[in-house]
Structures are given as structure tokens and as C-alpha cells.
C-alpha positions, 0 to 999 in steps of 0.5 A: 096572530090569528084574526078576532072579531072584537065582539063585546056584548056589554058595550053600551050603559053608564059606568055603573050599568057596565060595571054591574053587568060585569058583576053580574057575569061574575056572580054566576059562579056564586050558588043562585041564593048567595049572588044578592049579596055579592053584587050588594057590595059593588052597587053600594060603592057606586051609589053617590051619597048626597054632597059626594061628587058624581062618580062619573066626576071621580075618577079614584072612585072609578078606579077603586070600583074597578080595581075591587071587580078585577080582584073578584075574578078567577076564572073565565066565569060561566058563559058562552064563549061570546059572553066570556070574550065580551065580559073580557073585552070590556073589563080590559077597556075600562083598565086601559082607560082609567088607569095611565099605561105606565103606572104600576097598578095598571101592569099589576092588574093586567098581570093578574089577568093574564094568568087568570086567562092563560090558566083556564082550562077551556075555551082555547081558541076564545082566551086566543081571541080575548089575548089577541084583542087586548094586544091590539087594543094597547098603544103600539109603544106600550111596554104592555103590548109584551106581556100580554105577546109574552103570554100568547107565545107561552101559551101557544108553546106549552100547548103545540099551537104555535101555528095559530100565532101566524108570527112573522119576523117582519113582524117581530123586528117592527114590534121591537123597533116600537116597544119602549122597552129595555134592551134586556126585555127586548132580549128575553122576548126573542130568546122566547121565540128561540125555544118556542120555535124549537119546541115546535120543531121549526129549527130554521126559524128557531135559528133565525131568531136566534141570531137576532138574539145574539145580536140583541146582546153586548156581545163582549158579554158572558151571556153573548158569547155563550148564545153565540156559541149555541148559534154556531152548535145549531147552524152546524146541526142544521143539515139544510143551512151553509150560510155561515159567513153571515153567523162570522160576522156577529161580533159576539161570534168573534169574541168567542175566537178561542172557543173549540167551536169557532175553529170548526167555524172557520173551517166551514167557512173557507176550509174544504174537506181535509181540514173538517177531518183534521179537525174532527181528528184533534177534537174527539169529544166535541161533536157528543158535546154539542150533539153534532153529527158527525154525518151530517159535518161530512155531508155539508163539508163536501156540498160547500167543497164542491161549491168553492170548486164550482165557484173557481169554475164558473163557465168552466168545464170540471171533470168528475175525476177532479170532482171525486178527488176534493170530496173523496168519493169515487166517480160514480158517486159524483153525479148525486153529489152535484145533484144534492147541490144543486138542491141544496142552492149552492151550485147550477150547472149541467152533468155529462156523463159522455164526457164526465164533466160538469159544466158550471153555470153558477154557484155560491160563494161561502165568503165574500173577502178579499179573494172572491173580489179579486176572482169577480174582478179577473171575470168581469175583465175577461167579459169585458174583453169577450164584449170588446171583441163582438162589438169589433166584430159587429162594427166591422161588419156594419161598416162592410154592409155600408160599404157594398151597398151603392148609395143610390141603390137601397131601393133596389136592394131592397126590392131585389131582397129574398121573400122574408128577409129584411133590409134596412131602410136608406135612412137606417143605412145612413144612421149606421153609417 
């Protein structure tokens, strides 16, 4: 959320003053001759009439008072931005002062004024400041705190300036984890930042909260498997993302397993190349239907194939011929293959065009189950052997050191030793020994 300075310019006074001064702001917008008898009303309602309790005393007054100049605005008034945000400042901090939080009356009002605010025509960056400082004025867990977030994101969406919002999903999580507010709001709200997101062009993020939406959802519920699917059409669109284990393990994802989508699913998640094409084969009409490119399908398909082959390989040499068979390419085409993996984080290694090879340093595996286990277990045996035997080597050599070395004659190894070269010390000789 951007940053505000909280400026009121009506912040001292008794009620009654405070109250008139908002008034008074409020009659700007009446013709000069017509405000004496605008503000007439609101001075007679603060007046205490003799035996009447003090309206500092008598808070129904209080609110009546205020509910009366919350019903007389329309608009952002005429003022200076600072005027408008103090005028603004003000009349929120009465409402969240004399009415409880969770009444109705209270929501109805703040209702009212945040469509007033988010409607004006002018002064963008001020109803920012004037939203804003009424977010950060409301309780924490207050269920207030999302309609008034609600009516930034709408806003900031509906005029392409969601950047001006600076929001985090950090930020977002912590904020639902406090909202006291039902599952279903905490679900309409992260379905908002799902379009606001998209709407920007941010597809990646857009996607990350996505997921958190399906998430939020009781996913053996109609609505939960048709977000899931909707995840699963936009993770596949997604030309830059290839986690599609972490989209597996949804459980609103499984619960839609016979939906024509999920088997695409399963073969982006463990399948290769041949199985994309099968599929692409016996379901002709599915990627118009969820506006899928079929380019794009192909060209992810075969940087995940490549990955599985260089995660089967790691610390391995792989030839290019073998390389060119599993994605389908000729050899000439596999160095920019390796290449688009390498940037898209899926794999390291080093390419050798003297003997077309590409040695595997790392890669990623597009599942952790049962066989990736087994495929650790076999490397850490095979480096726990490679560590056994330097640690024989180095032993055998230690003690073949100690034993050429006269027991009286660490000194004059030492002194007999070539320029820079050192040799331990007796006392070493001794602790390795």
C-alpha cells in the first residue's frame, strides 16, 4: 500500500467545533447565500437545551449528529487535496470512535463512503491516501479492514494502477490469518486479486493467488474443482512456470482426476514427450477450449524431458544424440535446448561441442515420489563409497608419513624442508600418529 502522511487539518476543538468545521467544508458545495441555512440544522442539533444532558455526555446524540453529516455528503467536496484528506481523516475517526465496529450501522455508513470516495472523479492519488489511512486506522482483526482493502483493489484495478498498491502475498496471507472474517470472504477476496492481477498482466502472480484460492476452498465442492481446473489451464499457458507437482497436490486438483485436464496433468508431471503428443492426438479440441497453445505445450514438454534426462544423469556425461532422441529435434538443434533450460532453472551443466556431450551438474526433479527417493538413496551410497575410499587413501597416506619420519628427527626434517613447503610440527606428527 503506498505510504500516507495522515495530515487532518481538523484536528483540534470539541465535538461541536469538529463537527461544524466538517460541516462547514460540506457547505462549499451549497451557493454562498443557501449555506446559512444548511449548517442551521446541524448547530441547532448540537445545541443543549436547558435539563438536556451535555452532548459530550450523550453519546446517541453523538451519533445521530454524525450519522446526519455522514448522510449529507456526496462527493469529495471542494478543497485542497490536504482539506479533502483532513475533512475525510476526521469524519472516519468520529465513526470509529462512536459507533462499535461490529455493528451494522457502522459497516452501512462506511459502506456509503467508500463508494462516495472510490467514485469521485478527481484527486486519484488523494482517495489513495484517504483509503489507505482508514485501512491503517481499523483494528487489525476487524472484518472492516476488507471492505475498505476491497475498495483499494477495485479501485486501483479499474484504473491500471494496481503498482500504486505495493501488495505483497506476505502481506495478504498475514492479513487473512487476522481478518475475522468467514472462509467464503476470506475466498472472495483472494479471487479479487486473482483478476486484479490478471487484468494487469501479471499472470504469475495472478497464478499464485490463484492457487491460494483453490486452497481457500472445500475442495470436494463444485466451485473448488472448477477453480482447480482453471489453475491447472493457467499453469499449462504459463510459458515460464514447470512446477506442476506443487498444482498435484491440491486436493481440489485430485478431486477433479476425470476431468480431461488432469490427464494433461499427470503428463507434464512424470510423462515425456511421446505421451504430450498421444494426448494432444486423442483430444483435439481441448487446448481451443481452455486457450492453450499448442507451441507453447511442446516447448515446455521437452525442457521438463530434458530435465528428467539430466536428473537420471547428474554427474554424468549425456551425449547429444541421446539428447535429440527424447525431445525430437536433430543434434544441431540440441545446444539451444540445453540452453532454454538452463534459463528457464531446470537444469546446469556444460555443453561440449568436441565431444557432443553435456555434462550434468544439476537439475530438477518434476516430482519428488518414491522413485526420485530411491534415485537419492543409490547417489548418496555411491558418494559414501567415493568418501570411504579418499578417507582410506588419506589414512594410509598419514600413516606412511609417520612412518618414514624418525621419531628424534622432526626437527631436522623440518630444517632439511625446501623453501615454502611446510612440515608439521612434532607435536602434529604425534596428534596424526
Amino acid at each position: 500500500m503506498p505510504a500516507t502522511d495522515s495530515i487532518s487539518i481538523f484536528a483540534e476543538g470539541t465535538f461541536e467545533e469538529q463537527i461544524l468545521e466538517l460541516v462547514t467544508y460540506l457547505a462549499r458545495t451549497v451557493p454562498e447565500d443557501a449555506r446559512t441555512a444548511y449548517i442551521q440544522p446541524f448547530q441547532d442539533a448540537l445545541t443543549t437545551a436547558e435539563g438536556q444532558k451535555p452532548i459530550e455526555e450523550d453519546e446517541q446524540r453523538r451519533r445521530k449528529v454524525l450519522s446526519s453529516v455522514i448522510e449529507h455528503v456526496k462527493g469529495l467536496g471542494e478543497g485542497s487535496e490536504k482539506e479533502i484528506e483532513g475533512f475525510f481523516n476526521l469524519l472516519f475517526s468520529h465513526l470509529l470512535t462512536l459507533f462499535p465496529l461490529d455493528a451494522p450501522e457502522t459497516r452501512a455508513h462506511l459502506e456509503s463512503l467508500l463508494k462516495i470516495v472510490a467514485s469521485a472523479s478527481d484527486h486519484t492519488l488523494t482517495k489513495y491516501r484517504i483509503l489507505s489511512n482508514l485501512f491503517n486506522s481499523i483494528p487489525r482483526r476487524s472484518p472492516l479492514r476488507l471492505s475498505v482493502y476491497e475498495t483499494l483493489l477495485e479501485y486501483a484495478s479499474a484504473h491500471d494502477e494496481l503498482e500504486l498498491l505495493g501488495i505483497s502475498q506476505t502481506e495478504v496471507d498475514k492479513w487473512l490469518s487476522e481478518w475475522e472474517v468467514s472462509p467464503e470472504e476470506k475466498s472472495g477476496f483472494l479471487k479479487l486479486l486473482v483478476h486484479a492481477f490478471a487484468k494487469a498482466g501479471q499472470a504469475v502472480t495472478s497464478y499464485q493467488y490463484q492457487l491460494s484460492y483453490v486452497r481457500s476452498l472445500r475442495p470436494s465442492s463444485p466451485i473448488a474443482q472448477s477453480a482447480a481446473i482453471d489453475a491447472v489451464a493457467a499453469a499449462l499457458r504459463l510459458s515460464s512456470y514447470f512446477d506442476f507437482d506443487a498444482l498435484y497436490r491440491l486436493d481440489a486438483v485430485v478431486a477433479a482426476k476425470d476431468h480431461e485436464l488432469f490427464s494433461l496433468l499427470q503428463v507434464f508431471l512424470n510423462e515425456g514427450l511421446p505421451e504430450y503428443l498421444a494426448w494432444a492426438d486423442s483430444h483435439p479440441d481441448v487446448l481451443g477450449k481452455y486457450e492453450l497453445d499448442g507451441a507453447v505445450l511442446g516447448w515446455k514438454i521437452r525442457l521438463l524431458t530434458l530435465a528428467t534426462l539430466g536428473f537420471q544423469n547428474m554427474g554424468r556425461d549425456v551425449p547429444y544424440s541421446l539428447i535429440a532422441s527424447a525431445l525430437q529435434v536433430e543434434p544441431s538443434q540440441v545446444e539451444s535446448w540445453v540452453i532454454d533450460a538452463i534459463r528457464a532453472g531446470l537444469l546446469s551443466g556444460k555443453l561440449s561441442q568436441t565431444t557432443q556431450t553435456l555434462h550434468v551438474t544439476r537439475a530438477t526433479a518434476r516430482a519428488f515420489e518414491r522413485a526420485q527417493w530411491e534415485l537419492l538413496e543409490k547417489r548418496l551410497q555411491t558418494w559414501k563409497a567415493g568418501l570411504a575410499s579418499v578417507l582410506e587413501v588419506v589414512s594410509a597416506s598419514r600413516k606412511k608419513v609417520t612412518a618414514d619420519v624418525p621419531a628424534n628427527g622432526g626437527a631436522a626434517a623440518a630444517a632439511a624442508a625446501p623453501t615454502g613447503i611446510e612440515t608439521p610440527s612434532a607435536a602434529a606428527q604425534a596428534a596424526v600418529a
